[in-house]
C-alpha positions as CSV (number, residue, x, y, z in Angstrom):
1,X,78.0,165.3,51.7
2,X,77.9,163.7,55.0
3,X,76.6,161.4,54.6
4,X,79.1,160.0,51.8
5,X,81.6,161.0,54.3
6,X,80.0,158.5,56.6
7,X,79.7,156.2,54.0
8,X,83.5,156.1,52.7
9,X,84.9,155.9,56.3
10,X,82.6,153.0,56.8
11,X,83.6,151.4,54.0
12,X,87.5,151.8,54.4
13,X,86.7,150.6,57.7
14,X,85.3,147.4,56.4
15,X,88.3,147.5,54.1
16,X,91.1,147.5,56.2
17,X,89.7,144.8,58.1
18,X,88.8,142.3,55.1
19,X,92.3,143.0,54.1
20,X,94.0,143.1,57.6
21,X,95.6,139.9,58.9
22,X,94.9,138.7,62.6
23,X,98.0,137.2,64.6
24,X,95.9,135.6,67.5
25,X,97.9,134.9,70.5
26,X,97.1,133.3,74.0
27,X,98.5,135.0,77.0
28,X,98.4,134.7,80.9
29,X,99.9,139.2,80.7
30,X,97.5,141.7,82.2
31,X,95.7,143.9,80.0
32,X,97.5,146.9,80.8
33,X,100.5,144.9,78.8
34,X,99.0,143.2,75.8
35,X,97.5,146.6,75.2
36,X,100.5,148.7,75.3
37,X,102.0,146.1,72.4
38,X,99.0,145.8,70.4
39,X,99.1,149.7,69.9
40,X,102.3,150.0,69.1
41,X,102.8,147.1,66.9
42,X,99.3,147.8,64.8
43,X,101.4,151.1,64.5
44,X,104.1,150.0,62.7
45,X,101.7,146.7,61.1
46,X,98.3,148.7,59.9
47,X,98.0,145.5,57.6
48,X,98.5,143.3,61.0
49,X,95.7,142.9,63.5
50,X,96.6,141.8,67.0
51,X,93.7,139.1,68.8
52,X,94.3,138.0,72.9
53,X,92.9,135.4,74.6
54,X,93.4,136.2,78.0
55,X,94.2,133.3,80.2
56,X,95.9,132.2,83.1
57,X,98.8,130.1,83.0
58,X,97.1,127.0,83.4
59,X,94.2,127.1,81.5
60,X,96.3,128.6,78.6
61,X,97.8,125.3,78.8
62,X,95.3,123.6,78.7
63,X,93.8,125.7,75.9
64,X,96.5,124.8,73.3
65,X,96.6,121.4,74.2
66,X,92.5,120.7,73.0
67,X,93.0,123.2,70.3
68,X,96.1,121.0,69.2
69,X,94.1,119.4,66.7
70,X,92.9,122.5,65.1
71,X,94.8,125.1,65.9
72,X,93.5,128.5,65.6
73,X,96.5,130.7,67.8
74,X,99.4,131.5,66.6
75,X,101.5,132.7,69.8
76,X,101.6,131.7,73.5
77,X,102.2,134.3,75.3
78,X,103.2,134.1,79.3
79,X,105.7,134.2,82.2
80,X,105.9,130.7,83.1
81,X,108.9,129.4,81.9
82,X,107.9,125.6,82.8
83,X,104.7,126.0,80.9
84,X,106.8,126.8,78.0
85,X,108.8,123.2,78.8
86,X,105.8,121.6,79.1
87,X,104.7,122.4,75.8
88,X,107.7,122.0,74.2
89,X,107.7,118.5,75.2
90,X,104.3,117.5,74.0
91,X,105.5,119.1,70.7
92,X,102.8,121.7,70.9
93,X,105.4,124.4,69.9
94,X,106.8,125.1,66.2
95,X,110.8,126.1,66.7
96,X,112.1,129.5,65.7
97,X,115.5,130.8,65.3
98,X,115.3,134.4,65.6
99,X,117.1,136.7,62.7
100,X,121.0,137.4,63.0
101,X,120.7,141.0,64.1
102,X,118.1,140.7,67.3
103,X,119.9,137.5,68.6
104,X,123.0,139.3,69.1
105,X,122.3,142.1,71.1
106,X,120.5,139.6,73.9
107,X,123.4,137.5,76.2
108,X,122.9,133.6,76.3
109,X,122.0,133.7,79.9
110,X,120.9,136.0,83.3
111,X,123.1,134.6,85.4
112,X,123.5,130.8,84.9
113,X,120.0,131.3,83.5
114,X,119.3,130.7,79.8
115,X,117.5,133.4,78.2
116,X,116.4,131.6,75.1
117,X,115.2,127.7,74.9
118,X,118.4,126.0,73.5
119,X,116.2,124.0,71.1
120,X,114.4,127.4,70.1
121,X,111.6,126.1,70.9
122,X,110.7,129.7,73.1
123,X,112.4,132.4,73.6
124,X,113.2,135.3,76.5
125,X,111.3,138.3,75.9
126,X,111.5,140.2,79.3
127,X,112.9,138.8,82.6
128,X,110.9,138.1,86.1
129,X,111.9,138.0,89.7
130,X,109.5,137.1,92.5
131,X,109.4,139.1,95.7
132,X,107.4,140.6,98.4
133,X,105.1,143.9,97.4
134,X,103.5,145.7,100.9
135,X,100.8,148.7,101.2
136,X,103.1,151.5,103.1
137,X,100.0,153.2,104.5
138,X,98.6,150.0,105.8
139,X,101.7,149.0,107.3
140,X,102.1,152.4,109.7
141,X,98.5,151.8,110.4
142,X,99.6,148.8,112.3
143,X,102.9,149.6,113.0
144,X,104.7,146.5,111.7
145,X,108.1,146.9,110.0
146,X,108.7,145.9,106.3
147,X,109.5,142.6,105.3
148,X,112.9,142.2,103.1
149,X,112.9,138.0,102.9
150,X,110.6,135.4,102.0
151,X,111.6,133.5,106.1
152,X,110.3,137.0,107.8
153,X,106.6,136.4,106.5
154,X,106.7,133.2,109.0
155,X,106.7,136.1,111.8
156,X,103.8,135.9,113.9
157,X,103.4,140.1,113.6
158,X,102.3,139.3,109.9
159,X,98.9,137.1,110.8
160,X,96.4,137.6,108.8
161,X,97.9,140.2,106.3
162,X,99.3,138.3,104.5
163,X,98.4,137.2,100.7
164,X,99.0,135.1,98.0
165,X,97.5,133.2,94.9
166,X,97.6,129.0,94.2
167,X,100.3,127.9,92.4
168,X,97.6,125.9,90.7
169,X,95.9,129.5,89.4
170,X,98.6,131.3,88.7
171,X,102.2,130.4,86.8
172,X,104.3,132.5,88.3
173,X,103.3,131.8,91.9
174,X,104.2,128.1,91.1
175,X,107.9,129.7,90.0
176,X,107.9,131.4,93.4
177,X,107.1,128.3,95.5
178,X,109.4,126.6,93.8
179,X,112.0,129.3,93.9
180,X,111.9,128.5,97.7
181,X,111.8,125.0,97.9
182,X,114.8,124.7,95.3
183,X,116.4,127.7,97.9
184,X,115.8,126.7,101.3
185,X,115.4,122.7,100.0
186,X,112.3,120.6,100.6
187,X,112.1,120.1,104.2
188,X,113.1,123.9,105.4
189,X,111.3,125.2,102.4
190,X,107.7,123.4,103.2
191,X,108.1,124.9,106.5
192,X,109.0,128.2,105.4
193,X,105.9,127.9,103.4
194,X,103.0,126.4,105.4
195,X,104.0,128.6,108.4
196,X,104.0,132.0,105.5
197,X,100.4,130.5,104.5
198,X,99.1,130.3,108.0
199,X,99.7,134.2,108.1
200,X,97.6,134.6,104.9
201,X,94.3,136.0,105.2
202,X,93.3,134.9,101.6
203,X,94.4,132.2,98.7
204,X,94.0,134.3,95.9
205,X,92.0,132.9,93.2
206,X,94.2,134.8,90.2
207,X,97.7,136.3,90.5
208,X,96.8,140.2,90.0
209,X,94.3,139.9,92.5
210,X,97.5,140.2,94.9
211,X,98.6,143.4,94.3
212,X,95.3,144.7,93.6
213,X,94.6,143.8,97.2
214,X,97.8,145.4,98.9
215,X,97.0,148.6,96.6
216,X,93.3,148.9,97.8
217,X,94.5,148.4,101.2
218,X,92.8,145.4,101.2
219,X,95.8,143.3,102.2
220,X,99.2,144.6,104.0
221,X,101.7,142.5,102.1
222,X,101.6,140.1,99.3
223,X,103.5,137.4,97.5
224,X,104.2,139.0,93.9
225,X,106.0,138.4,90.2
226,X,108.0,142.0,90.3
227,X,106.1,143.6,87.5
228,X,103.4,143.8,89.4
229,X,105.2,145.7,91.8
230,X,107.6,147.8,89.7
231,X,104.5,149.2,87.7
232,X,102.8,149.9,90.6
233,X,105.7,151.7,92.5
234,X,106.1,153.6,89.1
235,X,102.8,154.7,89.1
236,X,103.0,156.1,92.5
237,X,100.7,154.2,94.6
238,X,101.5,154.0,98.4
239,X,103.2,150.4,98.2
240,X,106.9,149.0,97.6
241,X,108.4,146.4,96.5
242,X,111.6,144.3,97.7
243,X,113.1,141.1,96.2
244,X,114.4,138.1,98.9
245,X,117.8,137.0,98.3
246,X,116.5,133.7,97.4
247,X,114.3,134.8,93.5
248,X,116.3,133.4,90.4
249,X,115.7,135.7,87.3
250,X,113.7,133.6,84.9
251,X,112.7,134.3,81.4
252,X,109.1,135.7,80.4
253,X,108.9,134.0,77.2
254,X,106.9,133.8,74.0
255,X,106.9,131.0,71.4
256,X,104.8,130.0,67.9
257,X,102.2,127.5,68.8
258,X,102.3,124.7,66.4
259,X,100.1,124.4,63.6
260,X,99.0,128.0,63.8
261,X,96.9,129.7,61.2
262,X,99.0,132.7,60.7
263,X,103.1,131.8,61.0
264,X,104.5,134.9,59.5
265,X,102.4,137.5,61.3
266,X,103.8,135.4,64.5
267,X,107.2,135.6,63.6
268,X,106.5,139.3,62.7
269,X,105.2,139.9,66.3
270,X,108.0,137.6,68.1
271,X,110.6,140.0,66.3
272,X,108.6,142.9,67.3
273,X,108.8,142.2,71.1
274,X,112.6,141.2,71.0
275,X,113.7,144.2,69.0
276,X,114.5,147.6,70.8
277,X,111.5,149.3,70.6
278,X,109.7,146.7,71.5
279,X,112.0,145.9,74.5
280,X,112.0,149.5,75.5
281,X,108.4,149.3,75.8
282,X,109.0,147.3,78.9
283,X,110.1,150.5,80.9
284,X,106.7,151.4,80.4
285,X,104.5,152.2,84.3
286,X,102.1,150.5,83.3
287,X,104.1,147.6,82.3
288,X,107.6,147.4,84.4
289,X,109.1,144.8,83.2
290,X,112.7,144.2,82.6
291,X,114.2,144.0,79.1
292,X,116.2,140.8,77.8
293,X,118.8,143.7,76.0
294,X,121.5,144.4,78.7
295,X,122.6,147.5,76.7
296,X,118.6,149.0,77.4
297,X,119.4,149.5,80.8
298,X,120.8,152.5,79.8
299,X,117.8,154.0,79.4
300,X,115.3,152.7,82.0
301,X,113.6,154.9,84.6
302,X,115.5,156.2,87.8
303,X,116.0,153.2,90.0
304,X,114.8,150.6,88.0
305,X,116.0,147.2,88.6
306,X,119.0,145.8,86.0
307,X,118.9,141.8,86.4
308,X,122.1,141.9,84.8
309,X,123.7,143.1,87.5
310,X,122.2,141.0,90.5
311,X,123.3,137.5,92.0
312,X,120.9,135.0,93.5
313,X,122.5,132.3,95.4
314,X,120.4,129.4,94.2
315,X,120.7,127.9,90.6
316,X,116.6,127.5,89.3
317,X,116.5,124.1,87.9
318,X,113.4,124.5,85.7
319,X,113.6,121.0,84.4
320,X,112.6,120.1,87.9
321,X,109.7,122.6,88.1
322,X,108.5,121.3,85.0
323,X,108.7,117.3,85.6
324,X,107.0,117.9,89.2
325,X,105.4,120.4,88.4
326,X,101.8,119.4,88.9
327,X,102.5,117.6,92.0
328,X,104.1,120.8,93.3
329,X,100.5,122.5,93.2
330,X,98.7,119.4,94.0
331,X,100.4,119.5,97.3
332,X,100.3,123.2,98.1
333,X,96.5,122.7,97.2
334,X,95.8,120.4,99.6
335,X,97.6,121.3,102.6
336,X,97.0,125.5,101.9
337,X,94.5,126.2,99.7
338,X,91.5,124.1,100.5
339,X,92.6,123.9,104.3
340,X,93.5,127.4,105.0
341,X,91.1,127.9,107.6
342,X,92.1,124.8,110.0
343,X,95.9,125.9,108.8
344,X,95.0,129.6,110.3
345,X,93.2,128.5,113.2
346,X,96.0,125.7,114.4
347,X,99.0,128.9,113.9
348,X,96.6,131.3,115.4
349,X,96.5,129.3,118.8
350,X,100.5,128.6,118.1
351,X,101.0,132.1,118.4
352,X,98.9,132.3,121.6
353,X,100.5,129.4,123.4
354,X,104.3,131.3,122.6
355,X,103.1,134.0,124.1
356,X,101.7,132.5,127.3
357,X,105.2,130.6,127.6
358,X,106.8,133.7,127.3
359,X,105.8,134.9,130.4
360,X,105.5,131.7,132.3
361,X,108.9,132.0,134.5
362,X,108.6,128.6,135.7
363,X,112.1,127.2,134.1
364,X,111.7,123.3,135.0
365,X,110.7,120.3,134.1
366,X,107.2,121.7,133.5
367,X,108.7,124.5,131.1
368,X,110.6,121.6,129.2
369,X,107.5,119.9,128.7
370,X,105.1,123.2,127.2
371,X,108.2,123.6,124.8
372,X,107.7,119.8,123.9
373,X,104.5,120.4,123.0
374,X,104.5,123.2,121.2
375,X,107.2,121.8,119.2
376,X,105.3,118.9,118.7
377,X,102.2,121.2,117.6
378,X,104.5,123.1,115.7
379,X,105.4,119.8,113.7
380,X,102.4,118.4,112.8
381,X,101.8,121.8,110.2
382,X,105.2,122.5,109.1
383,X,105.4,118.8,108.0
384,X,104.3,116.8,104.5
385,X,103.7,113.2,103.5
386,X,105.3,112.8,100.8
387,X,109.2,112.7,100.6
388,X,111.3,114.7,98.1
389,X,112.8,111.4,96.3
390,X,108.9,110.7,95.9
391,X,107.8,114.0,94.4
392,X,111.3,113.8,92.2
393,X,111.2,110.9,90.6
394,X,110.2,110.6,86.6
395,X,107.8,107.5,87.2
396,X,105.8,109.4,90.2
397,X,105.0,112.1,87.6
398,X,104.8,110.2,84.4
399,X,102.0,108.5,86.6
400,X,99.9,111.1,88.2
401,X,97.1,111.2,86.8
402,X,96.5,107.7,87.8
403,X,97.1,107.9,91.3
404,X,96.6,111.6,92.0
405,X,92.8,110.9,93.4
406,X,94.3,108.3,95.4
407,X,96.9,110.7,97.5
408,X,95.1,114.2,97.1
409,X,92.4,111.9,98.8
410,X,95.2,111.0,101.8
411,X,96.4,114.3,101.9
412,X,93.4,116.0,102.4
413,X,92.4,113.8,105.4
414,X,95.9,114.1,106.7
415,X,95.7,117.6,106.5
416,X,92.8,118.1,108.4
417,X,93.8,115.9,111.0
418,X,97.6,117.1,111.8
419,X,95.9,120.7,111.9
420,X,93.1,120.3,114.1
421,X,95.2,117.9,116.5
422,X,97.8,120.9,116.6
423,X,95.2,123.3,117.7
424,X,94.3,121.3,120.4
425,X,97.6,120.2,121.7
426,X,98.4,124.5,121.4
427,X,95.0,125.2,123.2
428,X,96.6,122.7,126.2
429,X,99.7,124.8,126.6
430,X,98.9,126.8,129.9
């Protein structure tokens, strides 16, 4: 008798699954997410398998576009609302209009923001900020106060516990680069950044090793999308979470990838994730994420965060992000990511030479000319190459590829000179 009970589980087993459909989609979410919505969706679809690939931004990207050919996903999956543009315009994506009765409970925009691609190409599913997550316990440990915007992680307190990932590895810390130079504009925002970067005491080579790190106590404070630090506040670790003035609300989005092998199981999953119980899912710990459904808010956790009701001052252009948008990393590459040990040392000895001035009380022309040159050192690593008409204009990025060897190659060297000559002109101030 058992063992034809064996046998008949076994074999209903193998018939669900002959008989179960797979929607397969692509996706840069943590596990903790994709999981959550498998199980409930496979809940309310036994008939409806759910596959992930599990990829970063990037190489999700670059995923659908050699699969383009032969498809074999049906959904991309991800928070990076560029990538979605991207996509769209190298008509990778399959349009879809979402029914009557889930489109009108979701508002045309957050903010000045569009929820939904106007084309339909993708659509809103949950909303990100960007922000600044910090271990509490690690903080008293070295008695440095909280940071509340993006310009105070340029304090010299912050050295070396600082982190963040590439905007190269990770799409939402390309939105939150950009967020800053769109915020503070290009000149003041490069300096707000390569001065935050010579405080960090790691590149990050994925996005969620950020707030792994500040949990761990691995790092103090970290650069984060605000899920990461929503879900962990919520599931009361010793860290907190603030967002800067300067963080747009974006869309997370999700979209049918053209060509897919399965388009109704897509369309049934899309609707899943847009309709209320798949919105209120977001409220989830483990996911924290905020819902595209204003009228939800209602019914989120104590203190959670309602985008609906927040200003930013600054208006995301994500046309922009998308048309520069591999410039953008190329540069933050080269002048951070492979170069942020000479970037560390040259603010390291920055910091030492303010401090000897500090108590120098000689106030002539001697005085006048230390500040000179630590302005001067100061310079050569706040400042970049390339000029924001450049890095703007349509040509410069419809061409990139073909020159990108030729001025990563410029950069790099450039980089390593300004860097090293600023430690030595720091090292000089006496």
């Amino acid at each position: 008798m058992r063992y034809s009970a064996l046998t008949c589980c076994c074999l209903l087993l193998l018939i669900k699954s002959a008989i179960a459909e797979e929607v397969v989609i692509v996706t840069s979410f943590p596990k903790d997410l994709f999981e959550t919505y498998k199980s409930a969706f496979e809940s309310n679809y036994p008939d409806t398998e759910l596959v992930f690939r599990s990829k970063k931004t990037s190489a999700a990207v670059t995923y659908i576009r050699e699969t383009a050919k032969r498809p074999n996903s049906d959904i991309f999956w991800a928070s990076a609302v560029d990538a979605f543009a991207l996509l769209k315009k190298e008509r990778l994506l399959t349009p879809y209009t979402l029914p009557t009765h889930l489109a009108a409970q979701i508002p045309d925009k957050v903010g000045d923001y569009p929820v939904h691609d106007p084309d339909s190409y993708f659509s809103g599913c949950a909303l990100s900020g960007y922000g600044i997550m910090w271990n509490k316990e690690y903080l008293k440990a070295y008695k440095l106060d909280p940071p509340k915007e993006w310009s105070d992680l340029t304090n010299s307190i912050y050295y070396s516990h600082l982190a963040m990932s590439s905007p190269s590895r990770s799409g939402t810390t390309h939105l939150t680069v950009e967020s800053i130079l769109q915020g503070y504009g290009w000149k003041k925002g490069w300096a707000l950044l390569l001065q935050m970067a010579g405080n960090m005491s790691v590149i990050t080579e994925r996005s969620f090793g950020v707030p792994q790190g500040i949990a761990s106590g691995e790092f103090g404070i970290g650069v984060v999308v605000d899920f990461f630090g929503l879900s962990a506040v919520a599931n009361e670790l010793p860290v907190a979470f603030v967002y800067p003035s300067i963080t747009p609300m974006v869309p997370a989005n999700i979209a049918l990838i053209k060509g897919g092998p399965n388009l109704e199981g897509a369309k049934k999953f899309i609707n899943f994730t847009l309709s209320p119980e798949g919105q209120k899912l977001l409220f989830s710990p483990q996911v924290s994420r905020l819902p595209v459904i204003p009228n939800l808010y209602d019914q989120a956790p104590e203190g959670f965060p309602n985008p609906f009701k927040m200003t930013s001052p600054i208006r995301f252009d994500v046309n922009l992000s998308q048309q520069r948008y591999d410039v953008i990393n190329a540069l933050f590459d080269w002048f951070v990511t492979f170069r942020l040990k000479e970037l560390k040392q040259a603010w390291k000895e920055i910091y030492k030479a303010e401090v000897r001035l500090a108590k120098k009380r000689n106030q002539g022309q001697e005085m006048k000319q230390l500040q000179h040159q630590l302005l001067q050192a100061k310079s050569l690593v706040t400042q970049l190459p390339a000029e924001e008409i450049l890095v703007n204009s349509l040509d410069f990025n419809q061409n990139w590829s073909e020159v990108s060897s030729q001025y990563e190659q410029q950069w790099d060297q450039l980089a390593k000179a300004n860097y090293n000559q600023a430690r030595k002109i720091a090292r000089l101030i006496k």
